[in-house]
mmJSON file of the N, C-alpha and C atoms, coordinates in Angstrom:
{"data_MODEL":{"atom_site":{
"group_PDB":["ATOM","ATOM","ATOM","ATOM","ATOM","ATOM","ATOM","ATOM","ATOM","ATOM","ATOM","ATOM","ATOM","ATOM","ATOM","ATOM","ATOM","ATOM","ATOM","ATOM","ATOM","ATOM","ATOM","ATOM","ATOM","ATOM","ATOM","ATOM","ATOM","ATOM","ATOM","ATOM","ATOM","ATOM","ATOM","ATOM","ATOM","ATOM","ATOM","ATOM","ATOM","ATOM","ATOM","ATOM","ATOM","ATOM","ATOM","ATOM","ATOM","ATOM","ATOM","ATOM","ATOM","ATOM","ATOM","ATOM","ATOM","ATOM","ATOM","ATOM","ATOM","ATOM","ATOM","ATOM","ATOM","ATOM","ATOM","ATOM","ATOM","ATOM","ATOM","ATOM","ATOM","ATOM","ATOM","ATOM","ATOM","ATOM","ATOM","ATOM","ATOM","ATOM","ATOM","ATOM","ATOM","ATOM","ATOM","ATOM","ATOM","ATOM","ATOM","ATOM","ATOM","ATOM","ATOM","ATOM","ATOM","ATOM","ATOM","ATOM","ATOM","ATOM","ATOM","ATOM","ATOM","ATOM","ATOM","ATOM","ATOM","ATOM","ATOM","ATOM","ATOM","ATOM","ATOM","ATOM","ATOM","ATOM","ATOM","ATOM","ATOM","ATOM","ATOM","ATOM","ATOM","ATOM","ATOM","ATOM","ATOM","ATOM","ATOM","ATOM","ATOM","ATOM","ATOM","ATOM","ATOM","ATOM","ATOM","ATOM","ATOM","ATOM","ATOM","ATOM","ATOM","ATOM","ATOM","ATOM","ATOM","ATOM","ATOM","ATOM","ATOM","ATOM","ATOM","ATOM","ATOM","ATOM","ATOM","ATOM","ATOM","ATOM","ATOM","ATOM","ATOM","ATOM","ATOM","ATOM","ATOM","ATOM","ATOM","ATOM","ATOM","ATOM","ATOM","ATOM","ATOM","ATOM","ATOM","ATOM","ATOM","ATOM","ATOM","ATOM","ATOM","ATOM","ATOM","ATOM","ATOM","ATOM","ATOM","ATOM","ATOM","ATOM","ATOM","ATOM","ATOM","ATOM","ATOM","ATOM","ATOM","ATOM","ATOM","ATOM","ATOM","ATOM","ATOM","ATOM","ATOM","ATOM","ATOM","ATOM","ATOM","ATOM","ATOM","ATOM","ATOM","ATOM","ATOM","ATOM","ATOM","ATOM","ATOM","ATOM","ATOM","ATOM","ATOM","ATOM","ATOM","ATOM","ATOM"],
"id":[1,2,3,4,5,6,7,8,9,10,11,12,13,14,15,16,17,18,19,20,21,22,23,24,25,26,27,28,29,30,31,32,33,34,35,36,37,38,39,40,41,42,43,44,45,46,47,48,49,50,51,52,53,54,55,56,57,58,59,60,61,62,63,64,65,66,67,68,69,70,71,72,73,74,75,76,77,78,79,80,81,82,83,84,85,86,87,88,89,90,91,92,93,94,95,96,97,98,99,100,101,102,103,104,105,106,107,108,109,110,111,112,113,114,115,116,117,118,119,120,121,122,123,124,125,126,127,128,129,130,131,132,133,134,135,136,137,138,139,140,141,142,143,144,145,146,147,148,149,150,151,152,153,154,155,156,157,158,159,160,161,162,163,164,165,166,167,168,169,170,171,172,173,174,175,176,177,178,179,180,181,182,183,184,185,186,187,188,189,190,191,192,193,194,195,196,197,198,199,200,201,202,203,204,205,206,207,208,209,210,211,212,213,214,215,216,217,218,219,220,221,222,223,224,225,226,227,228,229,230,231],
"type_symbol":["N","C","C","N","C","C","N","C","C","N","C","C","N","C","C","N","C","C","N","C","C","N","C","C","N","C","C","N","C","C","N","C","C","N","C","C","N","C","C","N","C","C","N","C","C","N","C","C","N","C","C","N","C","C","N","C","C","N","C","C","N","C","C","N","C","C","N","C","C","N","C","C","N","C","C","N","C","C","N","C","C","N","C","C","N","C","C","N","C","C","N","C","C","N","C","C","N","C","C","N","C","C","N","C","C","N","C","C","N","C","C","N","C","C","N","C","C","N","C","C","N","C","C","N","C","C","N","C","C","N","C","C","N","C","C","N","C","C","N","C","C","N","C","C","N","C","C","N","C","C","N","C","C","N","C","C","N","C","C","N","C","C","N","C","C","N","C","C","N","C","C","N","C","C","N","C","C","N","C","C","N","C","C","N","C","C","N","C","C","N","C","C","N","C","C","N","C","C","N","C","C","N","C","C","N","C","C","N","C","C","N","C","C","N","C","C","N","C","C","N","C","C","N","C","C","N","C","C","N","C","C"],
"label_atom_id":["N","CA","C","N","CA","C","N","CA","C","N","CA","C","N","CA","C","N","CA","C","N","CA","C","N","CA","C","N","CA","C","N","CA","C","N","CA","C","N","CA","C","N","CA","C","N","CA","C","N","CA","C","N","CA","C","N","CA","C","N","CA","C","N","CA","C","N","CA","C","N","CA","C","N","CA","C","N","CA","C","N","CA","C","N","CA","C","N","CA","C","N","CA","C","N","CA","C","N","CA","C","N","CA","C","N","CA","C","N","CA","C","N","CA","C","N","CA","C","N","CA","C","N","CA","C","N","CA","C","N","CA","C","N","CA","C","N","CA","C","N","CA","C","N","CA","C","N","CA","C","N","CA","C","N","CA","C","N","CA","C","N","CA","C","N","CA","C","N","CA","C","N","CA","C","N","CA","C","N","CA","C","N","CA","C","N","CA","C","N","CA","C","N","CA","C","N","CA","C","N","CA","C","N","CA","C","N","CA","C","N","CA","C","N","CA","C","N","CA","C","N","CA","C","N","CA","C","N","CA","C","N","CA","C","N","CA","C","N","CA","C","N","CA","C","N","CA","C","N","CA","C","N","CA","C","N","CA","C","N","CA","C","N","CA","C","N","CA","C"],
"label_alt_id":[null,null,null,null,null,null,null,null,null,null,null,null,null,null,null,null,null,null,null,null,null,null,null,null,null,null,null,null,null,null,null,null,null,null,null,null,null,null,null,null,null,null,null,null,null,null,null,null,null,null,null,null,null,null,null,null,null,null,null,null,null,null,null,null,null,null,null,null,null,null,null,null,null,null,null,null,null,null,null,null,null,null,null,null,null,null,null,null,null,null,null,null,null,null,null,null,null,null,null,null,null,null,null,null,null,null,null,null,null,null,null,null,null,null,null,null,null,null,null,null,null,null,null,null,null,null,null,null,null,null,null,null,null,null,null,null,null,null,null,null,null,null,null,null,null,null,null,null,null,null,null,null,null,null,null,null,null,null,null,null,null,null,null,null,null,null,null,null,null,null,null,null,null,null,null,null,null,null,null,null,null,null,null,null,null,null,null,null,null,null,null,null,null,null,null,null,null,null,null,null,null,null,null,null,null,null,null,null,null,null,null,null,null,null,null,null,null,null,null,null,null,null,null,null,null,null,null,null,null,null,null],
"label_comp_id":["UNK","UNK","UNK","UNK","UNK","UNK","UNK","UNK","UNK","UNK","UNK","UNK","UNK","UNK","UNK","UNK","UNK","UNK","UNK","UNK","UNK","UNK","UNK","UNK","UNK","UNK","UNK","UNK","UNK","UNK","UNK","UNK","UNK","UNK","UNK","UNK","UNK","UNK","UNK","UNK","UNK","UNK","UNK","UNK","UNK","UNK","UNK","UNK","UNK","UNK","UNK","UNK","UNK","UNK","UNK","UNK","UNK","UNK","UNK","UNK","UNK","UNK","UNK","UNK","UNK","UNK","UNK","UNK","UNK","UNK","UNK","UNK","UNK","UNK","UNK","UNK","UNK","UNK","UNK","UNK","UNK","UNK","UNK","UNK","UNK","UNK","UNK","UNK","UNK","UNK","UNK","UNK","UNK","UNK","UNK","UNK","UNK","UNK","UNK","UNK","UNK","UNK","UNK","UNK","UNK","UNK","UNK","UNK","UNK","UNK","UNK","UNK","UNK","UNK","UNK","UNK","UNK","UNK","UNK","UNK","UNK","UNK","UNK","UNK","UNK","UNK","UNK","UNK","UNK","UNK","UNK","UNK","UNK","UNK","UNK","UNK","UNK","UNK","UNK","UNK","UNK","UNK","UNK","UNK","UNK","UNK","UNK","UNK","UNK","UNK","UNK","UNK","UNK","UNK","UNK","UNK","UNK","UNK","UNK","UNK","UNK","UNK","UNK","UNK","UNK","UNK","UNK","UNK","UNK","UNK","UNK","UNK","UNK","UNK","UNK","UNK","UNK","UNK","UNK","UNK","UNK","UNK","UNK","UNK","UNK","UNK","UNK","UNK","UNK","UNK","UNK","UNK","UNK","UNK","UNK","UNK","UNK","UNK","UNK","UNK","UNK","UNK","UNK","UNK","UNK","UNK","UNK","UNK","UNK","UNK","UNK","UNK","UNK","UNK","UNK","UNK","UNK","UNK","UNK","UNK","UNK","UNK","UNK","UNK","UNK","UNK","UNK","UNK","UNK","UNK","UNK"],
"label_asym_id":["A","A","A","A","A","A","A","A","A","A","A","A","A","A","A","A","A","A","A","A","A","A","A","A","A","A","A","A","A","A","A","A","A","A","A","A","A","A","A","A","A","A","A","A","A","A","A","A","A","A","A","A","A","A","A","A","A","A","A","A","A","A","A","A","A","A","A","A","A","A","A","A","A","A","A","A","A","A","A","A","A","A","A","A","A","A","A","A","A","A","A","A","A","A","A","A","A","A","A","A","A","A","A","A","A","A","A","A","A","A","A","A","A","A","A","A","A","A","A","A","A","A","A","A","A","A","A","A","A","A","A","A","A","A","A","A","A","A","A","A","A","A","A","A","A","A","A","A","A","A","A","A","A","A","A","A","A","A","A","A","A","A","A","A","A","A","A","A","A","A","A","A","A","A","A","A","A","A","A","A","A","A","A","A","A","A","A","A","A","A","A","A","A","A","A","A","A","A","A","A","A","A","A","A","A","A","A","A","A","A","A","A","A","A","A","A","A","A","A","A","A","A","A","A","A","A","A","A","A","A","A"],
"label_entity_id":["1","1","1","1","1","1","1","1","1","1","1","1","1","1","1","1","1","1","1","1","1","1","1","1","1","1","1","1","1","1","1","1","1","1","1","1","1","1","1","1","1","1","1","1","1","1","1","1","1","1","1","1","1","1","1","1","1","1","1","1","1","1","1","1","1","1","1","1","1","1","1","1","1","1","1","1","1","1","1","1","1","1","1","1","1","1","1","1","1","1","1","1","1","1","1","1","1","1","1","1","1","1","1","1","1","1","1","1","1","1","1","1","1","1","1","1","1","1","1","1","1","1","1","1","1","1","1","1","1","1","1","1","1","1","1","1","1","1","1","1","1","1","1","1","1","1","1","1","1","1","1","1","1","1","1","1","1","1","1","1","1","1","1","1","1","1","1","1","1","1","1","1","1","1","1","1","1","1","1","1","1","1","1","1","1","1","1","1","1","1","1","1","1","1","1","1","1","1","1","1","1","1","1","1","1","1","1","1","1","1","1","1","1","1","1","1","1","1","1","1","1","1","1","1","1","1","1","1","1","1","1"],
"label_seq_id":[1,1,1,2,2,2,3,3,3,4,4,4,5,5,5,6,6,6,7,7,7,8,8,8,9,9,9,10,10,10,11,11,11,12,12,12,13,13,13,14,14,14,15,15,15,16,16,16,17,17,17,18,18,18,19,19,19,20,20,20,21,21,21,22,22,22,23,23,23,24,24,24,25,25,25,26,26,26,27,27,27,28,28,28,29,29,29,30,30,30,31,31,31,32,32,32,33,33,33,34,34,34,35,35,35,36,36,36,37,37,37,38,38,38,39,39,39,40,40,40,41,41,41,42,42,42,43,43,43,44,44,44,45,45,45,46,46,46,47,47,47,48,48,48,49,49,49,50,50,50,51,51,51,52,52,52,53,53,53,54,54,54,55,55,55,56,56,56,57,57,57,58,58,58,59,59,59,60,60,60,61,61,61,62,62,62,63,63,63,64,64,64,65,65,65,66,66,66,67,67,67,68,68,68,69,69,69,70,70,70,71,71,71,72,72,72,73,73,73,74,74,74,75,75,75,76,76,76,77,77,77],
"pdbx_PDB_ins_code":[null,null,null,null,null,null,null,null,null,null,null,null,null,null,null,null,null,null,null,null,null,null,null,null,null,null,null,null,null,null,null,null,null,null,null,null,null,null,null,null,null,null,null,null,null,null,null,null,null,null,null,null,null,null,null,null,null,null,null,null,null,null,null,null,null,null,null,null,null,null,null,null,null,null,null,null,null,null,null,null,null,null,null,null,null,null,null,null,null,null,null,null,null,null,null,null,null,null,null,null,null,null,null,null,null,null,null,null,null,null,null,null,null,null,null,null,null,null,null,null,null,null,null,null,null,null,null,null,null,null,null,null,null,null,null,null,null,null,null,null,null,null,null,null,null,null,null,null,null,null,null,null,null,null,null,null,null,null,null,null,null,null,null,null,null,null,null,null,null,null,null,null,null,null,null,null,null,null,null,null,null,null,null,null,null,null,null,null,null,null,null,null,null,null,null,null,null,null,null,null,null,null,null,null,null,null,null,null,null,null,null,null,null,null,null,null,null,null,null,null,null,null,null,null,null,null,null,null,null,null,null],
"Cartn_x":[27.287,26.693,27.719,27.428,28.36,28.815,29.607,30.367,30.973,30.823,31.367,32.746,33.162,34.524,35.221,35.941,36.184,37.026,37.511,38.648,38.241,39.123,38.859,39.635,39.0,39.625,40.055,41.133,41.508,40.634,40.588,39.275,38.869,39.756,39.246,39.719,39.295,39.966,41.114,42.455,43.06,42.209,41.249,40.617,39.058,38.095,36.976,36.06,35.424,34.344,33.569,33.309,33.07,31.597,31.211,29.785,29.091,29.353,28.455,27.489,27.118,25.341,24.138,25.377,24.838,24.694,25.778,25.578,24.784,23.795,22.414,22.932,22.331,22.575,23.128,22.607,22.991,24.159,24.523,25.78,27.551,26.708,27.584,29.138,28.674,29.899,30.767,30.232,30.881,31.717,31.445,31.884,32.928,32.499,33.856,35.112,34.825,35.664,36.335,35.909,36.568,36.919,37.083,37.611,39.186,38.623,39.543,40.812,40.292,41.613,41.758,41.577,42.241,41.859,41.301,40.728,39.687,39.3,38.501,38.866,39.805,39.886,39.397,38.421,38.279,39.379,38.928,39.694,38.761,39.507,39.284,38.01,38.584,37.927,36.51,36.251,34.769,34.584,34.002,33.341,32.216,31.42,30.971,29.761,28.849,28.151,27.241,27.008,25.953,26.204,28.259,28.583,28.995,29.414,29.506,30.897,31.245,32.375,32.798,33.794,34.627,35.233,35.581,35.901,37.184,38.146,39.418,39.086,38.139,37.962,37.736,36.929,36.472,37.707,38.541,39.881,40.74,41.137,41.629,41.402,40.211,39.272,39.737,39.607,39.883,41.461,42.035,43.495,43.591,43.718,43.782,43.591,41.738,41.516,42.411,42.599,43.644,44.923,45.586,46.468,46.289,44.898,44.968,45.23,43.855,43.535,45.215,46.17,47.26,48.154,48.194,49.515,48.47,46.946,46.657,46.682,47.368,46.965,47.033,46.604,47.079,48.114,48.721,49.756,49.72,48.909,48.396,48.314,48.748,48.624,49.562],
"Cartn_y":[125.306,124.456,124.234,124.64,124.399,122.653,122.83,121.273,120.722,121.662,121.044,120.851,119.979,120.04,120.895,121.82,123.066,122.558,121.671,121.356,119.816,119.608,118.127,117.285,115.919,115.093,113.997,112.869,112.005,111.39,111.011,110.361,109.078,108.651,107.106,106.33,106.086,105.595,104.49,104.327,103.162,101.61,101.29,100.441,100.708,100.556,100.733,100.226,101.332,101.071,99.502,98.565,97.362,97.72,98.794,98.98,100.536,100.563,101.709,101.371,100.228,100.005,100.557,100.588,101.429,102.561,102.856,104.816,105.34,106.645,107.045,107.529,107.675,108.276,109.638,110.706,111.913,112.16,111.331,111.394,111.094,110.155,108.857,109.249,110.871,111.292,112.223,112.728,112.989,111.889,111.144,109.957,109.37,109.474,108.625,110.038,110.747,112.156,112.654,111.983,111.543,110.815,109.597,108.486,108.734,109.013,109.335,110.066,111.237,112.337,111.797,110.382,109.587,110.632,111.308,112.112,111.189,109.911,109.073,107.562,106.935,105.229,104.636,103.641,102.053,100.936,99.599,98.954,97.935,97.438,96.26,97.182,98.228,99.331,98.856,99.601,99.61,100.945,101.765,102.883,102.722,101.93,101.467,102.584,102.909,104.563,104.141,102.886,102.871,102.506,102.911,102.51,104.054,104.023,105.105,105.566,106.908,108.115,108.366,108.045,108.096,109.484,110.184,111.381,111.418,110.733,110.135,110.142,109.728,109.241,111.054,111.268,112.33,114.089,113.683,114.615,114.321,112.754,112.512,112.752,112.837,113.37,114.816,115.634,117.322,117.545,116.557,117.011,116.569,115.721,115.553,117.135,116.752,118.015,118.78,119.392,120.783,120.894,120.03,119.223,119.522,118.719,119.117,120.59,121.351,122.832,123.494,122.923,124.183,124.069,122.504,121.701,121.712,121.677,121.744,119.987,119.379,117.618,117.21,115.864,115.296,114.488,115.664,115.679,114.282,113.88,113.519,112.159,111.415,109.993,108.929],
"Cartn_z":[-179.785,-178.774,-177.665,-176.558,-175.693,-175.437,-175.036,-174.365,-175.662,-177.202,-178.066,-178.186,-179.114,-178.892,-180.708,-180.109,-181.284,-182.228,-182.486,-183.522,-184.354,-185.028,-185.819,-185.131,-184.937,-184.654,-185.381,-185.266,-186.197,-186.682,-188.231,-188.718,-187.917,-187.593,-186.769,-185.686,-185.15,-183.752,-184.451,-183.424,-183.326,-183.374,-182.647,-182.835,-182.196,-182.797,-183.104,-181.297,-180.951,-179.798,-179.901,-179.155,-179.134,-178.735,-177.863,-177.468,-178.003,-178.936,-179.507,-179.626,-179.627,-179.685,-178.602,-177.266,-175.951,-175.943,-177.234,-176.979,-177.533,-177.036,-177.11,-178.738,-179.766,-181.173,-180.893,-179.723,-179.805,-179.286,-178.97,-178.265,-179.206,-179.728,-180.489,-181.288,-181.802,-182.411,-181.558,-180.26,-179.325,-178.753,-178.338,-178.311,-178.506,-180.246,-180.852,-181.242,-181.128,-180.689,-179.723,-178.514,-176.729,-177.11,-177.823,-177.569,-178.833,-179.783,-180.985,-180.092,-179.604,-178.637,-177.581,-177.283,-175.83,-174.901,-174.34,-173.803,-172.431,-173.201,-172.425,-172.929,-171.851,-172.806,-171.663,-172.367,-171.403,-171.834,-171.198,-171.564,-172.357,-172.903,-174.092,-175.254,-175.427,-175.988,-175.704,-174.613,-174.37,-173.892,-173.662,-174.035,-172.121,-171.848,-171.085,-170.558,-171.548,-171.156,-170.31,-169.721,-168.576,-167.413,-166.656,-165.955,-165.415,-163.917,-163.237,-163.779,-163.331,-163.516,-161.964,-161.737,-160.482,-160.517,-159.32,-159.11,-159.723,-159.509,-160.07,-161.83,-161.977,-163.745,-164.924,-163.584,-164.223,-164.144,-162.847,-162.993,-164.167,-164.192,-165.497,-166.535,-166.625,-168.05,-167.994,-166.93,-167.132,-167.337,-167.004,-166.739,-168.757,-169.602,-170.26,-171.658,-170.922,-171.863,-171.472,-170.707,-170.316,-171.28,-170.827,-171.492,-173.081,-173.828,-175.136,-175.584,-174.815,-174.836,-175.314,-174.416,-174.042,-175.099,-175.76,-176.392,-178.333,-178.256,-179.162,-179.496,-179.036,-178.906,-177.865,-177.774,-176.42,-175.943,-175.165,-174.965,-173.12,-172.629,-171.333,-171.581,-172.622,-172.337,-171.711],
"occupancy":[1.0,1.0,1.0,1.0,1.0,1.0,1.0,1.0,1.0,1.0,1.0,1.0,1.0,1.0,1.0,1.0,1.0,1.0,1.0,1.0,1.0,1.0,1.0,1.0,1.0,1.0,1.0,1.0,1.0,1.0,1.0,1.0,1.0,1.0,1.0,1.0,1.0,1.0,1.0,1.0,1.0,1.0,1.0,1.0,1.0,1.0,1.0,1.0,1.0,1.0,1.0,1.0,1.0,1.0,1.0,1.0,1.0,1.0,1.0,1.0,1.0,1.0,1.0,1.0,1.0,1.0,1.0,1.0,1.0,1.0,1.0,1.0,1.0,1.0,1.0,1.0,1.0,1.0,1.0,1.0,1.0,1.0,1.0,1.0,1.0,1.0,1.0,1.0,1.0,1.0,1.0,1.0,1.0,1.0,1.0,1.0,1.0,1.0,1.0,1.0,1.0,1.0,1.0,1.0,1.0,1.0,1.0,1.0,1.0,1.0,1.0,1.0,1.0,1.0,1.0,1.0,1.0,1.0,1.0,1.0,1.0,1.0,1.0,1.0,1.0,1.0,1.0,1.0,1.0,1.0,1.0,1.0,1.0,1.0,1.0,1.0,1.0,1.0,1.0,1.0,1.0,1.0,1.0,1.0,1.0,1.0,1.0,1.0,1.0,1.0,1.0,1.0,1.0,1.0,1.0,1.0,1.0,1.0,1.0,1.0,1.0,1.0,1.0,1.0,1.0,1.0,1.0,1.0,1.0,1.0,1.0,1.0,1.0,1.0,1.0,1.0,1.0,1.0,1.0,1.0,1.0,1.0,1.0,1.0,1.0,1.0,1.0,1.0,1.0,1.0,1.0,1.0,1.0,1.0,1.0,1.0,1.0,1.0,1.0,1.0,1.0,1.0,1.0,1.0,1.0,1.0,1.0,1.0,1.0,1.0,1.0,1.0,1.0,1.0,1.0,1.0,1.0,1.0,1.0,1.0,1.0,1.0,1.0,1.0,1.0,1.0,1.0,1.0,1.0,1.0,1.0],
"B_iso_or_equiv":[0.0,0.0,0.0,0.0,0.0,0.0,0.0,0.0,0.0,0.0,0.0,0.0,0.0,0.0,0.0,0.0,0.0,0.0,0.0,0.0,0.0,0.0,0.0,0.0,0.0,0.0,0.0,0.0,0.0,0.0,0.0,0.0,0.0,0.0,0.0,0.0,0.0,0.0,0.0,0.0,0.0,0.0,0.0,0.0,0.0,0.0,0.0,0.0,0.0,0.0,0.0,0.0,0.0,0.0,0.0,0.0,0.0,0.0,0.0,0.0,0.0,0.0,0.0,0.0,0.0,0.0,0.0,0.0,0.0,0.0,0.0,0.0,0.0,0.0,0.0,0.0,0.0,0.0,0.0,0.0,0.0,0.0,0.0,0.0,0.0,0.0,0.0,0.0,0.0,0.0,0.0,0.0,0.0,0.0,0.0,0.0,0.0,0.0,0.0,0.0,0.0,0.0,0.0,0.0,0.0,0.0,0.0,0.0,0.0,0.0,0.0,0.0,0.0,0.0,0.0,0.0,0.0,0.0,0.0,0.0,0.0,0.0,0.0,0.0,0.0,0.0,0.0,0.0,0.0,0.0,0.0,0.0,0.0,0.0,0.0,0.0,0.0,0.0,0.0,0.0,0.0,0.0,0.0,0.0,0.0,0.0,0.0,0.0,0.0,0.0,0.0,0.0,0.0,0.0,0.0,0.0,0.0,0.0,0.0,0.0,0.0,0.0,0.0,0.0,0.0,0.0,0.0,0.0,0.0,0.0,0.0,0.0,0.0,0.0,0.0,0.0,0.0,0.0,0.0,0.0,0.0,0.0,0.0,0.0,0.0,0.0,0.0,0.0,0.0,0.0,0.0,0.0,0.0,0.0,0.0,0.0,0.0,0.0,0.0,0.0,0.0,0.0,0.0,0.0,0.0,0.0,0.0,0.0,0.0,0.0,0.0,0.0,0.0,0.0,0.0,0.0,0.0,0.0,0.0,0.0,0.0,0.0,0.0,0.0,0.0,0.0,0.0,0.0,0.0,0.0,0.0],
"pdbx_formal_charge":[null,null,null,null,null,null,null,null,null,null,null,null,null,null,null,null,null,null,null,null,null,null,null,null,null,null,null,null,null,null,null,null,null,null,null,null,null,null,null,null,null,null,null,null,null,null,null,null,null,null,null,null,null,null,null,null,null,null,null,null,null,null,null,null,null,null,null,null,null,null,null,null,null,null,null,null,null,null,null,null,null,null,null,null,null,null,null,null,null,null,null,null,null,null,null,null,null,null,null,null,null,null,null,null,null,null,null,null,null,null,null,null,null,null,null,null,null,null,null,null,null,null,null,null,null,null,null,null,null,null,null,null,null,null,null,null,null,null,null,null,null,null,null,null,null,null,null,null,null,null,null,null,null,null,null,null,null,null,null,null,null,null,null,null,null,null,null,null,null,null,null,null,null,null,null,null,null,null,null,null,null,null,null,null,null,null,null,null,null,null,null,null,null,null,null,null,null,null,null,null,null,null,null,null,null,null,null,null,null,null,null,null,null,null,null,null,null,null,null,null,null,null,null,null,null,null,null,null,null,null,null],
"auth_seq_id":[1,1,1,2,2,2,3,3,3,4,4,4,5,5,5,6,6,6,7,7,7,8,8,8,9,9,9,10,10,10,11,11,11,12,12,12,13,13,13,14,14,14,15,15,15,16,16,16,17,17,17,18,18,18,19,19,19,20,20,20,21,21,21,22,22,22,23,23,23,24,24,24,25,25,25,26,26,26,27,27,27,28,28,28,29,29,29,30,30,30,31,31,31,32,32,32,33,33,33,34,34,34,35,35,35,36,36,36,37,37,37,38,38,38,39,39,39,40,40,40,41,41,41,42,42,42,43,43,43,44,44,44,45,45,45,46,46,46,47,47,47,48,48,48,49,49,49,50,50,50,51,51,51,52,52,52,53,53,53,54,54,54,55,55,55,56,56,56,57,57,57,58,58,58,59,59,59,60,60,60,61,61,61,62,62,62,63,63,63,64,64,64,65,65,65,66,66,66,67,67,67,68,68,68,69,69,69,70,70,70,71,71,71,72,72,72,73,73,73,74,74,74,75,75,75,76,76,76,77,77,77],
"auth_comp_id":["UNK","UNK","UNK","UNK","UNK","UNK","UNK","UNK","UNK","UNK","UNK","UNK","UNK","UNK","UNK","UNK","UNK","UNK","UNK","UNK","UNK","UNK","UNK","UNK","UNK","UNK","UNK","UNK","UNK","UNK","UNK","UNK","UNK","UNK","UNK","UNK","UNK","UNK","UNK","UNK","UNK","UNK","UNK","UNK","UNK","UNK","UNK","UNK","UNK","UNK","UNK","UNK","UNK","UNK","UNK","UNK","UNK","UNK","UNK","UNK","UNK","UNK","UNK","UNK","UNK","UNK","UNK","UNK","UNK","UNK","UNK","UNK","UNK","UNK","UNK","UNK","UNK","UNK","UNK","UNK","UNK","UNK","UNK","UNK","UNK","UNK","UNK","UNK","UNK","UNK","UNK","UNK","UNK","UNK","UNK","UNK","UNK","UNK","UNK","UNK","UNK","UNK","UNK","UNK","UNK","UNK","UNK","UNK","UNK","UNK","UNK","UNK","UNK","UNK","UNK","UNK","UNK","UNK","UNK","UNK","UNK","UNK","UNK","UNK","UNK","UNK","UNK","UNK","UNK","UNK","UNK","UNK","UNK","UNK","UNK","UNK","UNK","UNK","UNK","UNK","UNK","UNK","UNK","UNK","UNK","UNK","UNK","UNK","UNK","UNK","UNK","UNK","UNK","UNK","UNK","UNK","UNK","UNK","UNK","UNK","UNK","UNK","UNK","UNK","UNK","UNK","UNK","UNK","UNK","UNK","UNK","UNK","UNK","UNK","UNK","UNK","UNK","UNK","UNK","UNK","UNK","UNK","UNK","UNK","UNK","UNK","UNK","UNK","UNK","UNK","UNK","UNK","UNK","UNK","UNK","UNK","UNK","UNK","UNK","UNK","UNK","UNK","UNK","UNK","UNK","UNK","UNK","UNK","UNK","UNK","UNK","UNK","UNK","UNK","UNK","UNK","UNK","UNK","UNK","UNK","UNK","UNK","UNK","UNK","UNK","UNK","UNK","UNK","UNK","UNK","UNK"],
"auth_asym_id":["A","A","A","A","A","A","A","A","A","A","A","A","A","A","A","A","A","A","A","A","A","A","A","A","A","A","A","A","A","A","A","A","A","A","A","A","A","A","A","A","A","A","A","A","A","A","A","A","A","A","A","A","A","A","A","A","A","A","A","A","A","A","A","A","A","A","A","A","A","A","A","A","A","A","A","A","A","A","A","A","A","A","A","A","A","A","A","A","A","A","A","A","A","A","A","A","A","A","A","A","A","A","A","A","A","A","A","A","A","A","A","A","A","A","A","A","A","A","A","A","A","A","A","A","A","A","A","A","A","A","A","A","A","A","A","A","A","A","A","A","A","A","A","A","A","A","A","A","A","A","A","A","A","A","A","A","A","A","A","A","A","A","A","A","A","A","A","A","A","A","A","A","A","A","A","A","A","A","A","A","A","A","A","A","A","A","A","A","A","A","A","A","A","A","A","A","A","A","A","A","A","A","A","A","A","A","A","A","A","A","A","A","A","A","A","A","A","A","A","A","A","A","A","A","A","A","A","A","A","A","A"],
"auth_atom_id":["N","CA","C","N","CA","C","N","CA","C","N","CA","C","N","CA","C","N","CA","C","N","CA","C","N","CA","C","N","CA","C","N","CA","C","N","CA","C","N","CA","C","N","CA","C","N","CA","C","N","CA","C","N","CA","C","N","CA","C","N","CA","C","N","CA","C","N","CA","C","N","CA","C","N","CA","C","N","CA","C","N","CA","C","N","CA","C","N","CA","C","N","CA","C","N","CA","C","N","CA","C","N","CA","C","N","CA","C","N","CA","C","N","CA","C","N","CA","C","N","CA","C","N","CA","C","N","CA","C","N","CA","C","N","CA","C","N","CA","C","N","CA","C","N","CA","C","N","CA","C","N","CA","C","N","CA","C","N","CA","C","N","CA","C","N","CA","C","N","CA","C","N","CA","C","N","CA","C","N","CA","C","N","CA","C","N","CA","C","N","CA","C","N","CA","C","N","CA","C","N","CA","C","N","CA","C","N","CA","C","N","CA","C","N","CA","C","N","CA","C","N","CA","C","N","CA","C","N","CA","C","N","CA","C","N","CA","C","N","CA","C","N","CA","C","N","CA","C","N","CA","C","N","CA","C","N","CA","C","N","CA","C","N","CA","C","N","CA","C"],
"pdbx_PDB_model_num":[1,1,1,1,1,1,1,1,1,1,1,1,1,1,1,1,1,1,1,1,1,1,1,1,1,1,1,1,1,1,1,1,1,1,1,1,1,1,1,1,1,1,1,1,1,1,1,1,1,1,1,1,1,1,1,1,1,1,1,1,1,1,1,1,1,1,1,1,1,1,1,1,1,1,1,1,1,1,1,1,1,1,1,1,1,1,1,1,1,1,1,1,1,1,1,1,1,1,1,1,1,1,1,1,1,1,1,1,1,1,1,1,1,1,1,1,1,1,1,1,1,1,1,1,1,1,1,1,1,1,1,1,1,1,1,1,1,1,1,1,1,1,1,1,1,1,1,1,1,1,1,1,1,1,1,1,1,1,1,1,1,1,1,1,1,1,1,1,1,1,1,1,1,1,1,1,1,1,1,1,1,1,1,1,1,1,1,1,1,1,1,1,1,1,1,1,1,1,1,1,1,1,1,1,1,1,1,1,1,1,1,1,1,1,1,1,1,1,1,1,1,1,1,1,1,1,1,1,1,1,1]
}}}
């Protein structure tokens, strides 16, 4: 499936999403899989899936992955 993410990630986040109740079910373990590889952090661990993605938010997001891709972790925090 494309956009998947190819490897395992840590069983569990540092501290647990406060709004997963917002996140659509199909999404949810993608999710906590961006969030697990810091790949995507809010603050006061919120997750925030019904708020906008800034051009800025979303380079950070690519630079990261890249980052994982090359180093095999993430190496971008």
């Amino acid at each position: 499936m494309p956009g998947k993410v190819p490897f395992n990630p840590p069983a569990t986040l540092s501290a647990p999403l406060k709004d997963t109740d917002l996140i659509s079910a199909w999404a949810k373990s993608d999710v906590q899989t961006i969030a697990a590889l810091q790949l995507m952090r809010g603050s006061d661990n919120l997750f925030a899936p019904r708020e906008s993605v800034t051009r800025e938010m979303a380079v950070v997001v690519a630079m990261r992955a890249h980052a994982y891709k090359q180093d095999g972790q993430n190496s971008a925090k």
